[in-house]
ROVEX-884730 format. One record per residue (C-alpha): x negated, y, z negated. Coordinates in Angstrom, 1 decimal. Each point is the difference from the previous one (the first is absolute). Example, Ala and Ser with C-alpha at 12.3 -4.5 7.8 and 13.67 -1.06 7.14 Angstrom:
! ROVEX-884730
<node xx="-12.3" yy="-4.5" zz="-7.8"/>
<node xx="-1.4" yy="3.4" zz="0.7"/>
END
This chain:
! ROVEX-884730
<node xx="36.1" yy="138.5" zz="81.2"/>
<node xx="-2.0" yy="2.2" zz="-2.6"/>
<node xx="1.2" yy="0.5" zz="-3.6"/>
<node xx="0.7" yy="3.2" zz="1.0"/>
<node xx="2.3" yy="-0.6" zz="2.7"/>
<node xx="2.8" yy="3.2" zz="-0.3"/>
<node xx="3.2" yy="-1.0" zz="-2.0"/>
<node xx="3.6" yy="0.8" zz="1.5"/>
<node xx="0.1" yy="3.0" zz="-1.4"/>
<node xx="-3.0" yy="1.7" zz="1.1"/>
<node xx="0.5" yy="-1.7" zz="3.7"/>
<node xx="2.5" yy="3.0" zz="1.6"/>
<node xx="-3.0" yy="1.5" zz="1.2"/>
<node xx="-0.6" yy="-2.8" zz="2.5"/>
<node xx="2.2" yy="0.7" zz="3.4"/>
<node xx="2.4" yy="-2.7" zz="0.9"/>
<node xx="0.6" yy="-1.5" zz="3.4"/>
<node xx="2.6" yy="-2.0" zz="-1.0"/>
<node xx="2.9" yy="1.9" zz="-1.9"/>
<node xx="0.9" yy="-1.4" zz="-3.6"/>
<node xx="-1.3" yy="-3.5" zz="1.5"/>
<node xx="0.7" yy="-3.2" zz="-2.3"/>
<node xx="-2.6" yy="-2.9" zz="-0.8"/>
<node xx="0.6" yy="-3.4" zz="0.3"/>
<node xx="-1.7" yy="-2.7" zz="-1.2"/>
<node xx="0.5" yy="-3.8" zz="0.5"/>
<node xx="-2.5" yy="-1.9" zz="-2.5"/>
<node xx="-0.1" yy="-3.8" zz="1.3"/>
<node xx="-2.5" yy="-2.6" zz="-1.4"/>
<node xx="-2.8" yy="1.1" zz="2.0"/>
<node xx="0.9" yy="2.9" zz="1.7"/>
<node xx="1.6" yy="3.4" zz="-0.4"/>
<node xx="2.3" yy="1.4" zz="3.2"/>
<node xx="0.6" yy="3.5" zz="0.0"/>
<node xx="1.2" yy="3.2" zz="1.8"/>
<node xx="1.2" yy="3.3" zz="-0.8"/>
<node xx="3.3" yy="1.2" zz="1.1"/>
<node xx="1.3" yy="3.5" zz="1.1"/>
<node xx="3.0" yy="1.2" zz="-1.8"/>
<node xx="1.9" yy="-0.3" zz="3.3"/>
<node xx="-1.5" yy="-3.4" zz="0.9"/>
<node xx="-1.8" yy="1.5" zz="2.9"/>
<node xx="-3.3" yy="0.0" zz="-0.7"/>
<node xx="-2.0" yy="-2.8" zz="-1.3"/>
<node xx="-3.5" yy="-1.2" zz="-1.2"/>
<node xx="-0.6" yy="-3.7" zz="-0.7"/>
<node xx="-2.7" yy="-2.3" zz="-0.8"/>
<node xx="-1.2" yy="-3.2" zz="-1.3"/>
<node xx="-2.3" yy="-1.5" zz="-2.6"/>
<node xx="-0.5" yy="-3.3" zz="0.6"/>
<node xx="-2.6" yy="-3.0" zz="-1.3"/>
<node xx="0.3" yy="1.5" zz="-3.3"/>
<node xx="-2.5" yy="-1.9" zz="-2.1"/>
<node xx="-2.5" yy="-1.4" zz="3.0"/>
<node xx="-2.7" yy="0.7" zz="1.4"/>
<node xx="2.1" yy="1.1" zz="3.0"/>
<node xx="2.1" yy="3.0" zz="-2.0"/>
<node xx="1.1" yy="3.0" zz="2.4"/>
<node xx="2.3" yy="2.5" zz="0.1"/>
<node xx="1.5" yy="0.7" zz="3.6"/>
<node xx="1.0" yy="3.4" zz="0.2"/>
<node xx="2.1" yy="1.9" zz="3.1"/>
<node xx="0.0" yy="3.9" zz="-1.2"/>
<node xx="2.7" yy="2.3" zz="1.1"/>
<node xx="-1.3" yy="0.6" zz="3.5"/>
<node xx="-0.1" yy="-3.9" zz="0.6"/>
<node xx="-3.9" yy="-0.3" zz="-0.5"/>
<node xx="-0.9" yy="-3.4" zz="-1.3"/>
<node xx="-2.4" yy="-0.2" zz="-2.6"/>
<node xx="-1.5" yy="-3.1" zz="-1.6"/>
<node xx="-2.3" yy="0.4" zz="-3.6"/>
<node xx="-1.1" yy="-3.0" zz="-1.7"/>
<node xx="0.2" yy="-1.0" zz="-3.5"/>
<node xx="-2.4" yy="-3.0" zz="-0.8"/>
<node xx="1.6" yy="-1.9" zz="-2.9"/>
<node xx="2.5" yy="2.6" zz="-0.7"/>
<node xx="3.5" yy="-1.0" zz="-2.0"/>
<node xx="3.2" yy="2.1" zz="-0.2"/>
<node xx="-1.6" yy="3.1" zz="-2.5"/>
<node xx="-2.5" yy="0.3" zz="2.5"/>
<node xx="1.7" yy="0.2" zz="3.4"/>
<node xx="3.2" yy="1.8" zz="-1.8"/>
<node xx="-3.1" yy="3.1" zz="-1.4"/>
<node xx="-0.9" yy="0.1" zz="4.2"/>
<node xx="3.1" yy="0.4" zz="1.4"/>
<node xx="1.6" yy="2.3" zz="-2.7"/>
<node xx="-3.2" yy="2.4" zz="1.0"/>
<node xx="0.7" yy="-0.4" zz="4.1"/>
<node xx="3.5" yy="1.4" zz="-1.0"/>
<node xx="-0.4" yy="2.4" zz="-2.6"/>
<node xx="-0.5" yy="2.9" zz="2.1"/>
<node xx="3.9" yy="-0.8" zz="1.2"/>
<node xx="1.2" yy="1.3" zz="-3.1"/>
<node xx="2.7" yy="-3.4" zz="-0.3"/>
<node xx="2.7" yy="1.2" zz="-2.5"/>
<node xx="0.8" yy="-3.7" zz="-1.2"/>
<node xx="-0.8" yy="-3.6" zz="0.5"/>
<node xx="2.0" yy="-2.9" zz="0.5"/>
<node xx="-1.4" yy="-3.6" zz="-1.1"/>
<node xx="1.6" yy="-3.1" zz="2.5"/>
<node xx="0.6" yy="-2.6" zz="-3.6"/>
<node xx="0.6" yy="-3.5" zz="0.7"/>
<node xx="2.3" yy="-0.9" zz="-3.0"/>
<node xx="2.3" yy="1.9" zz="-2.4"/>
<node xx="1.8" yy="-2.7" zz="-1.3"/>
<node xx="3.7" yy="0.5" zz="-1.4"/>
<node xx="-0.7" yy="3.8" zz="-1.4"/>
<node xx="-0.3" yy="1.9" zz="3.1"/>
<node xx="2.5" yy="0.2" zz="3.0"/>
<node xx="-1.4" yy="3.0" zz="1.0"/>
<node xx="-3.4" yy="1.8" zz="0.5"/>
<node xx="-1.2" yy="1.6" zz="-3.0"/>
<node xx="-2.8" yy="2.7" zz="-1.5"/>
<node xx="-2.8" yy="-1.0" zz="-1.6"/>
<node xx="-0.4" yy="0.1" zz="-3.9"/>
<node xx="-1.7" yy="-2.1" zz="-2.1"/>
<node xx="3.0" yy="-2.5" zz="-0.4"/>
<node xx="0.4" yy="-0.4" zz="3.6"/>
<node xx="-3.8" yy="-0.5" zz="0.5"/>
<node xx="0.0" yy="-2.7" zz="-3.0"/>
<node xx="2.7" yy="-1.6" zz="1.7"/>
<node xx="-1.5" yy="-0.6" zz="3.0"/>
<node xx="-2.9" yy="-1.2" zz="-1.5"/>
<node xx="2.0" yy="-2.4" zz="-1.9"/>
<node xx="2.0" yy="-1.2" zz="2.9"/>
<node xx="-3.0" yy="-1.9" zz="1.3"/>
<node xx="0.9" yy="-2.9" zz="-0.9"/>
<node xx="2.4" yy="0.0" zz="2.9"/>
<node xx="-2.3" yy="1.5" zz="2.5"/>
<node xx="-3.3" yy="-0.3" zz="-1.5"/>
<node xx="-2.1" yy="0.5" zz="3.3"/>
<node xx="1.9" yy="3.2" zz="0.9"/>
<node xx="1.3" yy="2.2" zz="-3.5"/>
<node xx="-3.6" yy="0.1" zz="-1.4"/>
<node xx="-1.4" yy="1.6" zz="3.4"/>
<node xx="3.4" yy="2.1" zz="-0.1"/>
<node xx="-0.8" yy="1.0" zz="-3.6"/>
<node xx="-3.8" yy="0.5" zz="0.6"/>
<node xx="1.1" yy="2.5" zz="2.6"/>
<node xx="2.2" yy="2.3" zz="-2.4"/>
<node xx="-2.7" yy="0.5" zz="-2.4"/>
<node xx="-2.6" yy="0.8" zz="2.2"/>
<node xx="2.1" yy="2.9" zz="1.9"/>
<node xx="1.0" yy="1.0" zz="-4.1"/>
<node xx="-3.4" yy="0.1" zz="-0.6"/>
<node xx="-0.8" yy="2.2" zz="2.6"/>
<node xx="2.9" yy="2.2" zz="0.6"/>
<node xx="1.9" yy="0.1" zz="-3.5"/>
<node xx="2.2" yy="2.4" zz="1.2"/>
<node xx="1.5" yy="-1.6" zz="3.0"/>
<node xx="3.0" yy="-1.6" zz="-0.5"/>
<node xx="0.1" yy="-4.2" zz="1.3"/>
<node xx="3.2" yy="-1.9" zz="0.5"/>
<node xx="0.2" yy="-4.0" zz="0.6"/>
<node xx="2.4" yy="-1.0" zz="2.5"/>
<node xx="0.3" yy="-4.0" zz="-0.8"/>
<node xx="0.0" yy="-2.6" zz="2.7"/>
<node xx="2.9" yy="-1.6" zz="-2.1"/>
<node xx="2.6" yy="2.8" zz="-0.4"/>
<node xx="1.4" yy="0.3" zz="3.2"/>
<node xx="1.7" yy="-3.7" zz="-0.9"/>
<node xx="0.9" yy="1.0" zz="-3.6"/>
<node xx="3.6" yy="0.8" zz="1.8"/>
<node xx="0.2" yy="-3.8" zz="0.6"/>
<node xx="2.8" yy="-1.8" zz="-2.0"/>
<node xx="-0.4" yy="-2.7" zz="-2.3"/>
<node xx="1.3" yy="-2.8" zz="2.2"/>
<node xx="-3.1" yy="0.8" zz="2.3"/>
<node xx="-2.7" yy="0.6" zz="-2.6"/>
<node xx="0.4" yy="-2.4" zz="-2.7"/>
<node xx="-1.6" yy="-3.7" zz="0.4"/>
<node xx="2.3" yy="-2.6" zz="-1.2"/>
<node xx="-2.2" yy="-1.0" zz="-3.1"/>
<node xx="0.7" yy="0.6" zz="-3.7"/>
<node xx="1.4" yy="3.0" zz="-1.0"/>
<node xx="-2.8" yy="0.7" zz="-2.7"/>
<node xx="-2.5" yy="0.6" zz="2.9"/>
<node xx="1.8" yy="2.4" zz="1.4"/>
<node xx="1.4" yy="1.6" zz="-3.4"/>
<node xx="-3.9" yy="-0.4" zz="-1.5"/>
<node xx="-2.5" yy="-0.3" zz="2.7"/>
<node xx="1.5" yy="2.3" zz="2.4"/>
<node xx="-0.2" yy="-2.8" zz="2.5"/>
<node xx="1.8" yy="0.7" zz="2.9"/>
<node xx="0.0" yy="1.3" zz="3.7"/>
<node xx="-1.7" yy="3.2" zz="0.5"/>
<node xx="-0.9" yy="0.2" zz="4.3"/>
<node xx="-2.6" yy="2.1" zz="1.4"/>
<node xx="-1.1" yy="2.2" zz="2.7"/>
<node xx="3.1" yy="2.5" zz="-1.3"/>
<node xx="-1.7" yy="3.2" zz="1.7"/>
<node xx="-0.3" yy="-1.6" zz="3.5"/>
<node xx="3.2" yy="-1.1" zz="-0.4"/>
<node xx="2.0" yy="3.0" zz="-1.4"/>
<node xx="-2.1" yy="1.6" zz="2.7"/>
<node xx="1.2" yy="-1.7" zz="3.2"/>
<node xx="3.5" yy="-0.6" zz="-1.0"/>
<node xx="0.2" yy="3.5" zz="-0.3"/>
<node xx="-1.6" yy="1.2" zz="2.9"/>
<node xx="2.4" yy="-3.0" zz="2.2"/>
<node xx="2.8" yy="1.9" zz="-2.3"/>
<node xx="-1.1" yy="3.4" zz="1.4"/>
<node xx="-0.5" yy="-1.6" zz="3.5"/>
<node xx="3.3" yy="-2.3" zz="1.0"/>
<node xx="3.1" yy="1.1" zz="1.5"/>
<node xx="2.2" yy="-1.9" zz="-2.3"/>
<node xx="2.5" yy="1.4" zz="-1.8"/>
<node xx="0.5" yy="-0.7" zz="-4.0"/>
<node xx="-2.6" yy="-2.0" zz="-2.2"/>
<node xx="-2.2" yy="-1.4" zz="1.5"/>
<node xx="-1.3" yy="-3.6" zz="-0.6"/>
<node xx="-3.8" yy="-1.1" zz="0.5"/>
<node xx="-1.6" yy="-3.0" zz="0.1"/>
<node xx="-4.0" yy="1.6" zz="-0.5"/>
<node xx="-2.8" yy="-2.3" zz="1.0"/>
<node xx="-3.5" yy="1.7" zz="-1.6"/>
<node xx="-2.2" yy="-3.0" zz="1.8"/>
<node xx="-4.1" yy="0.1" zz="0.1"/>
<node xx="-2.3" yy="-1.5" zz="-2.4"/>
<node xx="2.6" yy="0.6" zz="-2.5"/>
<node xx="3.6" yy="-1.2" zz="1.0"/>
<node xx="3.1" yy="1.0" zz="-1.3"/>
<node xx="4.1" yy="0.5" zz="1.0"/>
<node xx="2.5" yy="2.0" zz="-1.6"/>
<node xx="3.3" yy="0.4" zz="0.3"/>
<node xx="1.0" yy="3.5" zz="-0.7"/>
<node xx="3.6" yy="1.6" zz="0.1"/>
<node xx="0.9" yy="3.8" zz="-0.2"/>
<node xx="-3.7" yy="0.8" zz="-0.4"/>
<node xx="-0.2" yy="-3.0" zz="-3.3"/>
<node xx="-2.2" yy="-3.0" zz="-0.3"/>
<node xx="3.2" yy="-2.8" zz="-0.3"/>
<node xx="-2.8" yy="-3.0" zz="0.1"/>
<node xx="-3.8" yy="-0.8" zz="1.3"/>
<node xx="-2.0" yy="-2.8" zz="0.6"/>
<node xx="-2.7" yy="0.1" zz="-2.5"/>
<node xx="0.6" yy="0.0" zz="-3.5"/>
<node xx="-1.8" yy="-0.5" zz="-3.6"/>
<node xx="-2.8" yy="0.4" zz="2.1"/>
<node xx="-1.0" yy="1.1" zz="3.3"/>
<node xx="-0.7" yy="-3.7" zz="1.3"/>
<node xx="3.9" yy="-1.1" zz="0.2"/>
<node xx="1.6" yy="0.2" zz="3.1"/>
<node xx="-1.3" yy="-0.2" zz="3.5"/>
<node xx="-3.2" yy="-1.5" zz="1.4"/>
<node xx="-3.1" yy="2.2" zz="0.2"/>
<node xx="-3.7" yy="1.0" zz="1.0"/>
<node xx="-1.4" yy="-1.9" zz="-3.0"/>
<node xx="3.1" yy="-0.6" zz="-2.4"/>
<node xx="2.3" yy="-3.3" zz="0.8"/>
<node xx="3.6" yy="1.9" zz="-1.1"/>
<node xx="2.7" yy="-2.4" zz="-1.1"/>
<node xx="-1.3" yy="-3.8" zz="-1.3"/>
<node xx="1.4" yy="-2.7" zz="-1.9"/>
<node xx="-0.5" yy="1.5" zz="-3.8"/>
<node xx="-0.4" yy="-3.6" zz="-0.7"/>
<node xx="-3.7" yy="0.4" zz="2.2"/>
<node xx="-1.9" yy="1.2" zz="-2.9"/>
<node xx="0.3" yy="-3.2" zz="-2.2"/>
<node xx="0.1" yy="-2.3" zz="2.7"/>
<node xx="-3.5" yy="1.5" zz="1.2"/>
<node xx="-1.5" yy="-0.4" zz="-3.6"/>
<node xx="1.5" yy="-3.5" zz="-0.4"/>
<node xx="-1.7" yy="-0.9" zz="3.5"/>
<node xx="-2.9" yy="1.9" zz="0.2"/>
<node xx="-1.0" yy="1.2" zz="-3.3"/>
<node xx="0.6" yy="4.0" zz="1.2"/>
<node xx="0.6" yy="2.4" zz="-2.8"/>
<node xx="2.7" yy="2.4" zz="0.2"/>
<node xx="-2.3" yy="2.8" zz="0.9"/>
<node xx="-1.9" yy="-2.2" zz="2.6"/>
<node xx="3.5" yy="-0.8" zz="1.4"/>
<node xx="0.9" yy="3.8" zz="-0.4"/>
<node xx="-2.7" yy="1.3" zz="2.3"/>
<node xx="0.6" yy="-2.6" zz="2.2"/>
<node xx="3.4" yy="1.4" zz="0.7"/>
<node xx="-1.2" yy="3.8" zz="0.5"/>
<node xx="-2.8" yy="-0.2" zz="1.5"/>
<node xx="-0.7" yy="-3.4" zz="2.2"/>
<node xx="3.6" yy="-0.5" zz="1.1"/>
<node xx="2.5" yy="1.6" zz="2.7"/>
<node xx="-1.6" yy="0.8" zz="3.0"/>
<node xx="-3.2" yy="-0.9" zz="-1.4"/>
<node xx="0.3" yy="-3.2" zz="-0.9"/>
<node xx="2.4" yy="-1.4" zz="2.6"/>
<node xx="-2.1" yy="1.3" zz="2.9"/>
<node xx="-3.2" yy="-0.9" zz="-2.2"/>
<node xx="-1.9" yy="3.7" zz="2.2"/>
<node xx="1.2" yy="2.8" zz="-1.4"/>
<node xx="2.6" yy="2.2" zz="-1.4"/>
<node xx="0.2" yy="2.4" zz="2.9"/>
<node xx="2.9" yy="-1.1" zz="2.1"/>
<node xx="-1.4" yy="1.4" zz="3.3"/>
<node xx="-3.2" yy="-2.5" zz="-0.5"/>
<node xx="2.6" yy="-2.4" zz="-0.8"/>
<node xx="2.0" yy="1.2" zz="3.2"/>
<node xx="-3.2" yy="-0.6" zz="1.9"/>
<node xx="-1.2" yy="-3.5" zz="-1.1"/>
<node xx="4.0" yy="-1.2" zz="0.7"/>
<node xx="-0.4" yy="1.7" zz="3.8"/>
<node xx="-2.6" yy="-2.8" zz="0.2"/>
<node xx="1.5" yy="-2.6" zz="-1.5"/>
<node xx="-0.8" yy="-0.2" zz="-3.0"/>
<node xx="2.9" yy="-2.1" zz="-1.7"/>
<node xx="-0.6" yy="1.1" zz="-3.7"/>
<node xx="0.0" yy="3.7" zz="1.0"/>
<node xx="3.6" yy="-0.5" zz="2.0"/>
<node xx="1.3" yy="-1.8" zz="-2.3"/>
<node xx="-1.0" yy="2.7" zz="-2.8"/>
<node xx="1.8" yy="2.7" zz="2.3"/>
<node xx="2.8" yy="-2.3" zz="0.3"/>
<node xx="0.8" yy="-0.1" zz="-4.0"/>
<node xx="-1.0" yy="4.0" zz="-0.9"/>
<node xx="2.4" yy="0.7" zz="3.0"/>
<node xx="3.1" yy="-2.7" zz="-1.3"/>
<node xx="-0.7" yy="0.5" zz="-3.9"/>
<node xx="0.4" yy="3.5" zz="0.9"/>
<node xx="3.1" yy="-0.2" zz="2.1"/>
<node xx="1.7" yy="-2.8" zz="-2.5"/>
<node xx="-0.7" yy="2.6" zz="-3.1"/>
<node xx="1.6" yy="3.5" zz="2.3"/>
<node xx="3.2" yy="-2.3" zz="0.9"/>
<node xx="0.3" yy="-0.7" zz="-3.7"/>
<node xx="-0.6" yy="3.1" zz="-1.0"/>
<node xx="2.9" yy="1.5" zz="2.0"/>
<node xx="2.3" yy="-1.7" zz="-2.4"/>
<node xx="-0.8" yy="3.1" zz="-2.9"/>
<node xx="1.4" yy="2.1" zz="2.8"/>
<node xx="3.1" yy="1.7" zz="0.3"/>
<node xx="-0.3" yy="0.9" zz="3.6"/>
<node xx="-2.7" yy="-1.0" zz="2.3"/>
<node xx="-1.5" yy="3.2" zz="1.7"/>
<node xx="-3.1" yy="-1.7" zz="1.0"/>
<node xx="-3.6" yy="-1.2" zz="-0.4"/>
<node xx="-3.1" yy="2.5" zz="-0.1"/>
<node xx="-3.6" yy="-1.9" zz="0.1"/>
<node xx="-2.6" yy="2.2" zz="-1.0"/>
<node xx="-3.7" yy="-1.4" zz="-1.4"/>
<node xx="-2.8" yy="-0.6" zz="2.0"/>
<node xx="1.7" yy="-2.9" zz="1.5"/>
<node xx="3.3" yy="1.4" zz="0.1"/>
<node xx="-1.2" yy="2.8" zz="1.9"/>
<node xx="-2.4" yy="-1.2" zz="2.3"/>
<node xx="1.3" yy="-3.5" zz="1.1"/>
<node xx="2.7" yy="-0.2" zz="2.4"/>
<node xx="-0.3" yy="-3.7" zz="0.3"/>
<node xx="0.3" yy="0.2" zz="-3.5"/>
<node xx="3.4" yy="1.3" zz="0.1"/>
<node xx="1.3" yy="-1.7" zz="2.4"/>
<node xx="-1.0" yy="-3.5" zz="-1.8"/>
<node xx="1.5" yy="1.1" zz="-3.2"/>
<node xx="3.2" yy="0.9" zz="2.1"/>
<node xx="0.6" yy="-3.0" zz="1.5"/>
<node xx="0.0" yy="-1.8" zz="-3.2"/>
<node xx="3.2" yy="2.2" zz="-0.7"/>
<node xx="1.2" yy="-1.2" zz="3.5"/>
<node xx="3.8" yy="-0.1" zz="-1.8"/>
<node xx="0.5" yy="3.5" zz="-1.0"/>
<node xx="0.6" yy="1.3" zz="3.8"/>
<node xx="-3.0" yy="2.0" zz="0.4"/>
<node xx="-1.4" yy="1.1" zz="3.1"/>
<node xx="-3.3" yy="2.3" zz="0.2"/>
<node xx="-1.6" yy="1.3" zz="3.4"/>
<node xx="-3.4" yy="-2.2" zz="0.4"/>
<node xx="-1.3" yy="3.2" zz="1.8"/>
<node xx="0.8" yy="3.1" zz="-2.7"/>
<node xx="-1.1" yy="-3.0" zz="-2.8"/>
<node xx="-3.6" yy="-0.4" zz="1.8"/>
<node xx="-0.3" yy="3.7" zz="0.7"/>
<node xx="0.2" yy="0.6" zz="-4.2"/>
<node xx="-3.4" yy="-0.4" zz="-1.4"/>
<node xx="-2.8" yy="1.8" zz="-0.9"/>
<node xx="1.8" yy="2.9" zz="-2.6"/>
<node xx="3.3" yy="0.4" zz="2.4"/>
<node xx="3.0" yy="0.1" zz="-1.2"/>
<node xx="3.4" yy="-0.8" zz="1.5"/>
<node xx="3.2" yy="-3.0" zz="0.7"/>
<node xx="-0.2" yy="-2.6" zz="2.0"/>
<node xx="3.3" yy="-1.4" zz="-0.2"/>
<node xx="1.8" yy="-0.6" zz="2.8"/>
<node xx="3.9" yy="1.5" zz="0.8"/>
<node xx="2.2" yy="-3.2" zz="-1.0"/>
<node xx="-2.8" yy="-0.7" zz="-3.1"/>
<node xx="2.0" yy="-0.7" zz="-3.0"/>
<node xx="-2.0" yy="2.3" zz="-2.2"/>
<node xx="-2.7" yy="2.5" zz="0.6"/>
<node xx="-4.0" yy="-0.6" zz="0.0"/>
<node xx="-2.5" yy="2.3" zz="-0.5"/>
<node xx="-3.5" yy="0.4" zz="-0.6"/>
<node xx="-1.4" yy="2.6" zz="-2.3"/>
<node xx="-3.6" yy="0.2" zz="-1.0"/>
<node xx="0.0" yy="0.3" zz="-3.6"/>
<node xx="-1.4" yy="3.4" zz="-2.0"/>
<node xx="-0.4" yy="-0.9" zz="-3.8"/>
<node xx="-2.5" yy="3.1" zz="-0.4"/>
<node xx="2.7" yy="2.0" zz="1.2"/>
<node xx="3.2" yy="-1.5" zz="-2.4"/>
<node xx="-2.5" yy="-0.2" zz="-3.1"/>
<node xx="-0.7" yy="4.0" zz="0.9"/>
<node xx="3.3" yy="0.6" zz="0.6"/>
<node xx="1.3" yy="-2.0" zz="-3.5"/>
<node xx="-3.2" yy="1.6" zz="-1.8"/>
<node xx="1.7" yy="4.1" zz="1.4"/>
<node xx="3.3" yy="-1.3" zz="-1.5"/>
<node xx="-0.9" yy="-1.1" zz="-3.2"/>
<node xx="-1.9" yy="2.7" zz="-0.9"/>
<node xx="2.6" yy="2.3" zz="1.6"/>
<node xx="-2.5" yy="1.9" zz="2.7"/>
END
């Protein structure tokens, strides 16, 4: 974009096919996911940056009529890719933006505008996610930069859980540490979360408040438990490697792990640290990849390592929804949403059977027939609680939280 791109005040001129649409921007380590968003939800651009930092950097774009675009960035970071897609959309005449943040620590239960103490504050809070709140960070200034007078709001990955209650989010360790170091339980994926328990909430025929175990499962895994439309406890916690089994990341180990690892084989913390987010979970048991459907492949041929990977993700996960359903008041049901959630019925069904002893019952047919962006139950008649699958829309809760906060 040219120094004299047009400013938001001088941009009325430019004629809208999208009325009063919202920007959203999700800033990860090496890529930025975007879309802009209708004010009824409707209508919707989206694109991705990706490779941010290669040789390989692109930005995939799908404009409003669904025509795919590709433009390549050699060696581009953030500033770079963020200065091409803010001048694909400017002629859209977006009215706000809303940043995806990993972490907000204890101050914010709720999404927030932009000033210079919030933006210092998520800079600072990278210490807790520090491969995800600079990139977050990076992204605000470079939209203030260019558009001054748009207004930004963060919607935090933790905030949805801020509703938890102590019993669930403090670690039984000194008290300083909490009091001091604000060490604690924090969860994360709260957008796809507050997202699908919603929608189940909007969907269901029960009656009352409704209970939901959510399972958000894909490269990144997480479960909630959320009553009455609030986050009562998750799986992951100080950081987003507690909890279940994943692509890359191992979940729950023995703490004890790290020092026993050093004592053994001489690995520092941070050697042992990567280890367990980025050579573990499905990764590392299978020893192929991360993808579960190459995984799913390899087992089909009998590759032991690869079942045997399926066979954990699918009982860590079902052990950590049945303990979940303790923080809940009344069971509803389970929605699985995620890339795996969504897409794998055999998934599903393993993860199920684990909870064999909760009298659920699920139609092997409607389960199979729910992939690929459908939504819908497959519980059967006599189930014990409801199960649903709904393909998760984080672009559309962050522009929906963004609308609210800044009260459009």
């Amino acid at each position: 974009m040219s120094d004299s791109a047009p400013t938001f005040s001088d941009r009325s001129s430019v004629k809208s096919t999208l009325t009063n649409p919202t920007l959203v921007l999700n800033c990860g380590s090496s890529s930025i996911k975007y879309a802009l968003i209708s004010e009824d939800e409707s209508t919707r651009i989206t694109g991705l940056a990706e490779n941010l930092g290669l040789d390989t950097a692109r930005i995939k774009h799908t404009t409003l009529n669904g025509e795919k675009l590709e433009i390549t960035i050699p060696g581009g970071r953030h500033q770079l890719a963020l200065q091409k897609i803010l001048a694909l959309l400017e002629q859209y005449h977006f009215i706000a933006v809303g940043h995806r943040v990993v972490h907000g620590g204890r101050e914010y239960s709720q999404a927030v505008k932009v000033d210079d103490h919030v933006l210092e504050e998520v800079k600072r809070l990278k210490i807790l996610a520090p491969l995800h709140n600079p990139a977050n960070a990076l992204g605000i200034e470079a939209v203030q930069a260019i558009y001054p007078d748009i207004p930004q709001v963060v919607v935090f990955d933790t905030a949805f859980h801020q509703t938890m209650p102590p019993v669930a989010y403090r670690y039984p360790i000194p008290n300083a540490l909490y009091e001091e170091e604000k060490i604690r339980r924090y969860g994360f994926h709260g957008t796809s979360h507050a997202y699908v328990s919603e929608r189940a909430s909007d969907i269901t025929d029960a009656q009352g408040a409704h209970g939901w175990l959510t399972a958000h499962l894909g490269n990144g895994c997480s479960a909630s438990a959320v009553y009455d439309g609030k986050s009562l406890d998750t799986s992951m916690g100080l950081t987003p490697l507690e909890g279940l089994m994943m692509g890359t990341r191992s979940g729950d180990v023995d703490p004890g792990l790290h020092v026993h690892l050093k004592r053994k084989l001489g690995m520092s913390l941070e050697e042992v640290n990567d280890m367990l987010n980025h050579n573990s979970g499905l990764l590392g048991i299978s020893g192929l990849s991360n993808d579960l459907r190459t995984i799913e492949q390899a087992a089909s041929e009998g590759n032991e390592n690869a079942q045997l990977a399926i066979e954990m993700f699918c009982y860590r996960a079902g052990k950590y929804l049945a303990s979940l359903s303790c923080a809940l008041p009344e069971f509803t049901g389970i929605v699985f949403t995620g890339g795996i959630g969504e897409n794998s019925a055999s998934t599903r069904a393993r993860i199920l059977d684990v909870m064999r002893h909760f009298g659920i019952q699920f139609d092997e047919d409607k389960n199979k027939a729910l992939a690929g962006g459908a939504e819908g139950s497959f519980h059967s008649e006599d189930s014990s609680i409801e199960l649903w699958v709904i393909p998760t829309d984080e672009e559309c809760q962050i522009a929906k939280e963004t609308r609210q906060t800044l009260g459009l």
